[in-house]
C-alpha positions as CSV (number, residue, x, y, z in Angstrom):
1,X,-21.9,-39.5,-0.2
2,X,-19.5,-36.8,0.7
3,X,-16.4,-36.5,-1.6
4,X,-13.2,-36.3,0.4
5,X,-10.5,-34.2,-0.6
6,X,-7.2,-33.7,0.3
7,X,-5.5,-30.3,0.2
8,X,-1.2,-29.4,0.3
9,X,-0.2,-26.2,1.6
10,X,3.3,-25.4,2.6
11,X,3.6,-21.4,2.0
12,X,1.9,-17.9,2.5
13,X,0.2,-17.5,-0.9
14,X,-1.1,-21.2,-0.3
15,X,-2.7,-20.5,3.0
16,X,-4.4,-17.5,1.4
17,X,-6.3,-18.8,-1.3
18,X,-6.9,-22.5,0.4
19,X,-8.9,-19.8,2.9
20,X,-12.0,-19.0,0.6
21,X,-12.0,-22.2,-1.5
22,X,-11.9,-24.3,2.2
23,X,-14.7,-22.2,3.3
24,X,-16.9,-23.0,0.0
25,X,-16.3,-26.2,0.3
26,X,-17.3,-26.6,4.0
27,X,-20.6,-24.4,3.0
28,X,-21.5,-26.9,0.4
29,X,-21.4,-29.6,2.8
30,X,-21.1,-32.2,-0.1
31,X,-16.9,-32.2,0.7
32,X,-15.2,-33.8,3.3
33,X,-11.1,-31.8,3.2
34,X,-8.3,-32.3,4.9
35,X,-5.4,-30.1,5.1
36,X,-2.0,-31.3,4.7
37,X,1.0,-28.4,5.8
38,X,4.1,-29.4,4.6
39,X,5.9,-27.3,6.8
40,X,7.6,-25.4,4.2
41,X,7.0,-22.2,5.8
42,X,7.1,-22.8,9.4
43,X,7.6,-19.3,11.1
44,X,4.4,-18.3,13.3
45,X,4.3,-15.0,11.3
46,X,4.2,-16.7,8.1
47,X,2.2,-19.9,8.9
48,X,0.2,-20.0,11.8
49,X,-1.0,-16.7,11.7
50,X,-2.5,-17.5,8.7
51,X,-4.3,-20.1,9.8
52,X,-5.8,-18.1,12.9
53,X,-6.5,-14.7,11.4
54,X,-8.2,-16.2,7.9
55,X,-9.8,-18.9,9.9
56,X,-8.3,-21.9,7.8
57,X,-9.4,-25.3,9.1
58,X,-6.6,-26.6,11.4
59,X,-4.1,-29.1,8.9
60,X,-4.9,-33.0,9.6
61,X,-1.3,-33.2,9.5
62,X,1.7,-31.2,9.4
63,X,5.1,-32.5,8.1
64,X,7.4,-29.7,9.7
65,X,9.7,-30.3,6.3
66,X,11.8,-26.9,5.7
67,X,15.3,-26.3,4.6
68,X,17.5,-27.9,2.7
69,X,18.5,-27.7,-1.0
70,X,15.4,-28.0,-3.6
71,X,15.9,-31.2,-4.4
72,X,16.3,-32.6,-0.6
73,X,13.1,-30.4,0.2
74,X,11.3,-31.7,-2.4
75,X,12.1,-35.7,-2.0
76,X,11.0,-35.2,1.7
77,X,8.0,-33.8,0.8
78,X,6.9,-36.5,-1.9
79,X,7.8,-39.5,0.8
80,X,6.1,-37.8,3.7
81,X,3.1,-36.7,1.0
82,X,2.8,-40.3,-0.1
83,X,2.1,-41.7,2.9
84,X,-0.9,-39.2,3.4
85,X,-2.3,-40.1,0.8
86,X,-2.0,-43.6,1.3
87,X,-3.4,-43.1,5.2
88,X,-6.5,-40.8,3.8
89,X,-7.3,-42.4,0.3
90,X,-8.7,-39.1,-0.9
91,X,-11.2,-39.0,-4.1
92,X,-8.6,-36.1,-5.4
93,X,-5.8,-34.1,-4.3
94,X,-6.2,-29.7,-4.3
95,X,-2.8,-28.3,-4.8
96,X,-2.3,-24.4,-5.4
97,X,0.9,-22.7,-7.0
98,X,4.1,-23.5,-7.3
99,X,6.0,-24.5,-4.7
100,X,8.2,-27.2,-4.0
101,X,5.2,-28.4,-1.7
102,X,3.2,-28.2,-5.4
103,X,5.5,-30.2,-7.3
104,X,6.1,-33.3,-4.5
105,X,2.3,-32.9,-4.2
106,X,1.8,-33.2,-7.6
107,X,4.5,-36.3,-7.9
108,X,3.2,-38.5,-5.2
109,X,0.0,-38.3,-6.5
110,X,0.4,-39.0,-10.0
111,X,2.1,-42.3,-8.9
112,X,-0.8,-43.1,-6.8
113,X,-3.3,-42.8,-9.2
114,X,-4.8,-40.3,-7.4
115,X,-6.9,-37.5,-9.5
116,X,-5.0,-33.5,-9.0
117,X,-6.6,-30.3,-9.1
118,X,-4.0,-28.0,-9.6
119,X,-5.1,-24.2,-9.0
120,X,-3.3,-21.3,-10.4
121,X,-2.7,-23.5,-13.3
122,X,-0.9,-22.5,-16.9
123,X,1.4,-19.7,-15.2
124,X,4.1,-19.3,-16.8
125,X,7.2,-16.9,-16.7
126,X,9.4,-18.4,-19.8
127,X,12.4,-19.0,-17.4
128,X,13.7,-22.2,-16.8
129,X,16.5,-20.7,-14.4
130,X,13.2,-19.8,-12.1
131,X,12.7,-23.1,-10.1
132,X,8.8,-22.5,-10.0
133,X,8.8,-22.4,-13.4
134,X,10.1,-26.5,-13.2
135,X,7.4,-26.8,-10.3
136,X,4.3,-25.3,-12.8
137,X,5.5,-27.5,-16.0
138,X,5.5,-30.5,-14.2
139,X,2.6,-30.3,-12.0
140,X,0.6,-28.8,-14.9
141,X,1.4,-31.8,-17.0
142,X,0.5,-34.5,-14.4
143,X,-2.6,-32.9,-13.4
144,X,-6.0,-33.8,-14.0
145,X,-8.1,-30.8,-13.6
146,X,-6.3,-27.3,-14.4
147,X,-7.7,-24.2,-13.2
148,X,-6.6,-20.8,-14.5
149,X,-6.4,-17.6,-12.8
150,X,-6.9,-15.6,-16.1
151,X,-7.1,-16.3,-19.6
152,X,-3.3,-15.9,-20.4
153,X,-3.0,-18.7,-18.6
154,X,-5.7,-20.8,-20.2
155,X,-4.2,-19.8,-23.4
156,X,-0.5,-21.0,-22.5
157,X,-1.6,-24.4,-20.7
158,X,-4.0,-25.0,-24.5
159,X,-0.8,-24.0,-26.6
160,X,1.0,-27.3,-24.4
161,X,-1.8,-29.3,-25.8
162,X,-3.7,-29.8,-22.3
163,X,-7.3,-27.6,-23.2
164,X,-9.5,-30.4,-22.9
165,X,-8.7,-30.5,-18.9
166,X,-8.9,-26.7,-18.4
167,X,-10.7,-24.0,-17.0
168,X,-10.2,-20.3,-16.4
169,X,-11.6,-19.5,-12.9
170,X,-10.4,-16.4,-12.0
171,X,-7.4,-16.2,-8.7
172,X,-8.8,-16.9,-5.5
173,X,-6.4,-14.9,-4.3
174,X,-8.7,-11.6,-5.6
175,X,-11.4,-13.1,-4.1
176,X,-9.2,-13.3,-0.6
177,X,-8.2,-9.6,-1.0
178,X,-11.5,-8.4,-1.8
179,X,-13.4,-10.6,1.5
180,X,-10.6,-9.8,3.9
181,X,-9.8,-5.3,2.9
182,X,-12.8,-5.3,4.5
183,X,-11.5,-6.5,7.8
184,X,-7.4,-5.6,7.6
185,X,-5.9,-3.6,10.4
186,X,-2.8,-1.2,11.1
187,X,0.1,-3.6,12.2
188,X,2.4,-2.8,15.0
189,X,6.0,-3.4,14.0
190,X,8.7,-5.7,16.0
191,X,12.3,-4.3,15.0
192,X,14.4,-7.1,13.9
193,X,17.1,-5.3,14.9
194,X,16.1,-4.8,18.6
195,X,12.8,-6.2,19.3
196,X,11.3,-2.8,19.7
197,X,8.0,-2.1,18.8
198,X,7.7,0.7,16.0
199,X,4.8,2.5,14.2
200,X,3.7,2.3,10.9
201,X,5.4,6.0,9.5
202,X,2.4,8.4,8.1
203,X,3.5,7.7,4.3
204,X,6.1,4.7,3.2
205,X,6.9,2.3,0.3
206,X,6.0,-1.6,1.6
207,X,8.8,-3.8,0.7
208,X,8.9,-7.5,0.7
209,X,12.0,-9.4,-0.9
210,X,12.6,-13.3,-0.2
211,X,13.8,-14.9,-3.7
212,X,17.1,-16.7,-3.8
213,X,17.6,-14.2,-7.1
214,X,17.6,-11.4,-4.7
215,X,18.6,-12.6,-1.3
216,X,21.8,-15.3,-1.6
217,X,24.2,-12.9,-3.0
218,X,25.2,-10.3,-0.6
219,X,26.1,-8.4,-3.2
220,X,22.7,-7.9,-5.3
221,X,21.0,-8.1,-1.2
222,X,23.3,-5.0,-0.1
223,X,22.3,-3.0,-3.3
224,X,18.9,-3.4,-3.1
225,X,19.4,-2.4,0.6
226,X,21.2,0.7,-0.1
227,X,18.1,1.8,-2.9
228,X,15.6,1.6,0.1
229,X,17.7,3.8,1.9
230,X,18.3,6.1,-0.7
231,X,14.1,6.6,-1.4
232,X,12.2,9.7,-0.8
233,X,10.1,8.2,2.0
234,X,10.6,5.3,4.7
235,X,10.7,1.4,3.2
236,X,8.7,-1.1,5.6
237,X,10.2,-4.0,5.1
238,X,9.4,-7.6,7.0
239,X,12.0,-9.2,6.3
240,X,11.8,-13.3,5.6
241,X,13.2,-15.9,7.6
242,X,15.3,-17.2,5.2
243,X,17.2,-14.0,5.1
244,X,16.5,-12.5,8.3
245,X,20.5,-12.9,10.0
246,X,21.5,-11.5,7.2
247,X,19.3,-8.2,6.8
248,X,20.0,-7.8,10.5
249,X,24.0,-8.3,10.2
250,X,24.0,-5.4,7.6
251,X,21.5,-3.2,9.3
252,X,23.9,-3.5,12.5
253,X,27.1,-2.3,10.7
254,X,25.0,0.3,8.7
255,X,22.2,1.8,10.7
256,X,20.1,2.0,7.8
257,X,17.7,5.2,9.0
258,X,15.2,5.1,6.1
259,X,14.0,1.9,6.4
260,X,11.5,-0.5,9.2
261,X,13.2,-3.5,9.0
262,X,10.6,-5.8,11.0
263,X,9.6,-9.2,11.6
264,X,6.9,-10.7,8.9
265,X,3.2,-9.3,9.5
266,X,0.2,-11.4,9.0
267,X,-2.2,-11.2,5.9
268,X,-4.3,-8.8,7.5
269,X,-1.9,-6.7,8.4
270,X,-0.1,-6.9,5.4
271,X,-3.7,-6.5,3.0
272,X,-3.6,-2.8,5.6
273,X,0.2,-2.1,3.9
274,X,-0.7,-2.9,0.5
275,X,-3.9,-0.8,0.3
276,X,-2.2,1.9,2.4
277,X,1.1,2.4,0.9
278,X,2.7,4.8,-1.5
279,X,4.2,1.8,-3.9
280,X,5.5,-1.6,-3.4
281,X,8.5,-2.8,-3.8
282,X,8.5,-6.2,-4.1
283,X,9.5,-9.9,-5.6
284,X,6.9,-11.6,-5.0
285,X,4.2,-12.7,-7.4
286,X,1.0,-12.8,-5.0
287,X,2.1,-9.4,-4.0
288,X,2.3,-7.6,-6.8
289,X,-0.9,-8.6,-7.9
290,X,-2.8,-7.5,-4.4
291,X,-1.0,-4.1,-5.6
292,X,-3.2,-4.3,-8.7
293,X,-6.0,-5.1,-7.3
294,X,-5.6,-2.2,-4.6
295,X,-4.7,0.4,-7.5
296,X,-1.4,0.4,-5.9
297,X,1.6,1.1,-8.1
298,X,4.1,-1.6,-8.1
299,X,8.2,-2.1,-8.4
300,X,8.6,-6.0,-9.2
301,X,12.2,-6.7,-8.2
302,X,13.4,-9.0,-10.6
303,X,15.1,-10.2,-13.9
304,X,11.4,-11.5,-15.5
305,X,7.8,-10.7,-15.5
306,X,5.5,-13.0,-13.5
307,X,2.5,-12.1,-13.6
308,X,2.5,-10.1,-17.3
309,X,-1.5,-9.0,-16.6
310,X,-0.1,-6.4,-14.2
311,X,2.3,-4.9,-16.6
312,X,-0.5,-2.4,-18.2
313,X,0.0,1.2,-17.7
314,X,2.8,1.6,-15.4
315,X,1.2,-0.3,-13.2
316,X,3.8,-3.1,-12.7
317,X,7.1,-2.4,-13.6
318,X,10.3,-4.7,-13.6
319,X,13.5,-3.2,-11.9
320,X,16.4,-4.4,-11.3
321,X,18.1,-4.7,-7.5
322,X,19.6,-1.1,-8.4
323,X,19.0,2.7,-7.1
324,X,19.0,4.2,-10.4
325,X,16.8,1.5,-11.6
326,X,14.3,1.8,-8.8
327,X,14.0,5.2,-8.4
328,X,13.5,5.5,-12.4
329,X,10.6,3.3,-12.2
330,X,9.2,4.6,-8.6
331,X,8.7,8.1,-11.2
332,X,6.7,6.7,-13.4
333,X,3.0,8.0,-13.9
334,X,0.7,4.5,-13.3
335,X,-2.4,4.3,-15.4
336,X,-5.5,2.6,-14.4
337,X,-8.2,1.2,-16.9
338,X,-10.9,1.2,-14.4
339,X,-12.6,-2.1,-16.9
340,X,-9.5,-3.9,-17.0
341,X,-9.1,-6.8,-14.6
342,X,-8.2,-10.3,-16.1
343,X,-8.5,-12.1,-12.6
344,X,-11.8,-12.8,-12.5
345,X,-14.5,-11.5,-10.8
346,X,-14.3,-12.5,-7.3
347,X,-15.9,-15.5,-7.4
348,X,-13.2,-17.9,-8.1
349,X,-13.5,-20.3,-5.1
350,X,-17.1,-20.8,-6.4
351,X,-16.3,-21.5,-9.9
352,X,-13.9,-23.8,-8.7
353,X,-16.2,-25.5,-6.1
354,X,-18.6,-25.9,-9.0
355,X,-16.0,-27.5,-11.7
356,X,-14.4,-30.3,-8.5
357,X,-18.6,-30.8,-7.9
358,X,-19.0,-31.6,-12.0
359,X,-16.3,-33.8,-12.0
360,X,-16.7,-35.9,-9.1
C-alpha cells in the first residue's frame, strides 16, 4: 500500500529542495504526495517559475495566502492548512524550513494528530528577535521526525532533549545545486525601473536582500543602496516583491549607475549568478550557502550568523548594511578547505526518502 504524504511549500528555498526529495519519492513509487502551496510567495518569478524550470509536481492545492502581519499570515495559513489535511488524511505531513507556511504547517498538524517530518531541522541562529527563529523552535518541538542538514544542527536539536527523533541528512538544497549547475543558464534582465531588457555585465557582485531587518527602514534600505553603488564593479540585484516600489522610488530620484536593479530571476538563472559572480552580497540563508558550495565568497547582510558552517576561512562574513563595513569585508582573502563540507554529500533526498520509508 502506497504511503501518502502531504507536502507545505509557500517560499523559494521550499520549492527548491521539495524538487529532489519529490522526485525520489515519485522514483520509489511506494509514496503517494501531494503538494500544498500556501501562497506565501506568489510572484511568477519567485513561485511558478520554480515549479516549471525544476519540474515540481503541480500543488494539489494552492491557498493564495500572502501579506499581512505574521501573525494574520500565519492564522490563515493554519485554518486553510487544516482543512487540507482534514480533506487528504495524509499518513504524515513533509514540511521544510522555516517559514511562516512551516510553523502553521507544523500547528495544524500537531492538533490533528497527524505525524511531521520537519526538514532542515535543529537550525538555529540564537535570536529570538529573528521570527524564523520562533518558526524553527516550535515546529522542531512538535515534530515527529527531525532531519538535519549538518551535524551542528543535530547537535543543537539533542542539547533541547529531542535526539531520539533525529537524524542528520545532509541539505537537499546541496543536492539541488549540484543536479541543476549542470543545467543553469545566463539570465536576461527586466529593469525594474523601465522594463528594459539589460545584460548580465562581464564581471558583477549578485545581490539579493529581502529581510524586514534590511528592507522596512528606509534608512538602513538606502544605506545599503548607496554601498552597492559605491563598489568597484556593478551589483545585480533582483529586487523582491515585498520591496520592489520602494527600490524603484529611490532608484528614480537617484539614478543609481552601478547597480542592475531587475525583476527576480528563476533558480536556474540565479544557480548561473551564484557560480558566475565575483561575491554575493546577500541576506538570505539558502543563498549564502549555494555561495559555499560554488566556492563563492560571501557578504551575509545581517546583525547574526545563520548558517555558522559557512563562516570558515573568509568564506562567509557578516556585515552590516554599511559602505565601510561591506567594502572591508568584500577585501578579505576567502580560504577554502577543499575536505570541508558539513552539508552532506549530495544525497540528502535519499537519505531522507530512506528514514520516511523506515518509519512508515
Amino acid at each position: 500500500m502506497a504511503h501518502r504524504i502531504m507536502t507545505v511549500v509557500g517560499a523559494r528555498p521550499q520549492f527548491i529542495k521539495a524538487a529532489v526529495v519529490s522526485h525520489e519519492l515519485q522514483r520509489r513509487g511506494t509514496f503517494v504526495e501531494e503538494l500544498v502551496h500556501t501562497g506565501q510567495h506568489y510572484d511568477h518569478n519567485m513561485s511558478q517559475a520554480f515549479f516549471d524550470e525544476l519540474d515540481i509536481p503541480e500543488p494539489a492545492a494552492n491557498l493564495g495566502i500572502a501579506g499581512g502581519s505574521h501573525a494574520e499570515m500565519t492564522a490563515r495559513m493554519l485554518v486553510a492548512l487544516e482543512e487540507e489535511l482534514l480533506r487528504r488524511e495524509p499518513d504524515m505531513l513533509l514540511l521544510y524550513g522555516d517559514t511562516n507556511s512551516t510553523l502553521a504547517g507544523a500547528l495544524a498538524a500537531a492538533k490533528l494528530h497527524v505525524p511531521i517530518c520537519h526538514v532542515e531541522a535543529g537550525a538555529r541562529t540564537r535570536s529570538m528577535t529573528n521570527p524564523e527563529e520562533i518558526n524553527r523552535i516550535c515546529t522542531d518541538h512538535v515534530a515527529s521526525l527531525l532531519l538535519a542538514c549538518t551535524e551542528a544542527n543535530l547537535a543543537n536539536l539533542a542539547s533541547e532533549g529531542l535526539a531520539e527523533r533525529s537524524y542528520f541528512v545532509g541539505d537537499p538544497m546541496y543536492d539541488a545545486f549540484l543536479e541543476y549547475s549542470k543545467l543553469a543558464r545566463e539570465p536576461q534582465l527586466e529593469s525594474i525601473v523601465d522594463g528594459s531588457t539589460i545584460d548580465v555585465p562581464p564581471a558583477f557582485y549578485y545581490v539579493t536582500c529581502h529581510r524586514e531587518e534590511n528592507t522596512d527602514d528606509d534608512a538602513v534600505l538606502e544605506s545599503l543602496l548607496a554601498a552597492l553603488e559605491g563598489l568597484d564593479l556593478p551589483a545585480v540585484y533582483p529586487v523582491h516583491p515585498r520591496n520592489r516600489m520602494r527600490v524603484a522610488a529611490f532608484a528614480q530620484e537617484r539614478e543609481y549607475a552601478n547597480i542592475v536593479l531587475c525583476q527576480p530571476v528563476g533558480y536556474l538563472e540565479s544557480v548561473w549568478l551564484v557560480n558566475h559572480a565575483e561575491q554575493v552580497l546577500t541576506d538570505s540563508g539558502g543563498l549564502q550557502c549555494e555561495a559555499f558550495y560554488a566556492g563563492v565568497q560571501c557578504v551575509f547582510v545581517l546583525d547574526f550568523v545563520v548558517w555558522p558552517e559557512t563562516m570558515v576561512g573568509n568564506r562567509n562574513q557578516l556585515a552590516k548594511a554599511d559602505h565601510e563595513d561591506i567594502l572591508k569585508k568584500l577585501a578579505a582573502e576567502q580560504v577554502i578547505d577543499p575536505g570541508y563540507q558539513p552539508f552532506g554529500d549530495g544525497h540528502a533526498a535519499e537519505k531522507i526518502c530512506d528514514i520516511i520509508r523506515e518509519r512508515f
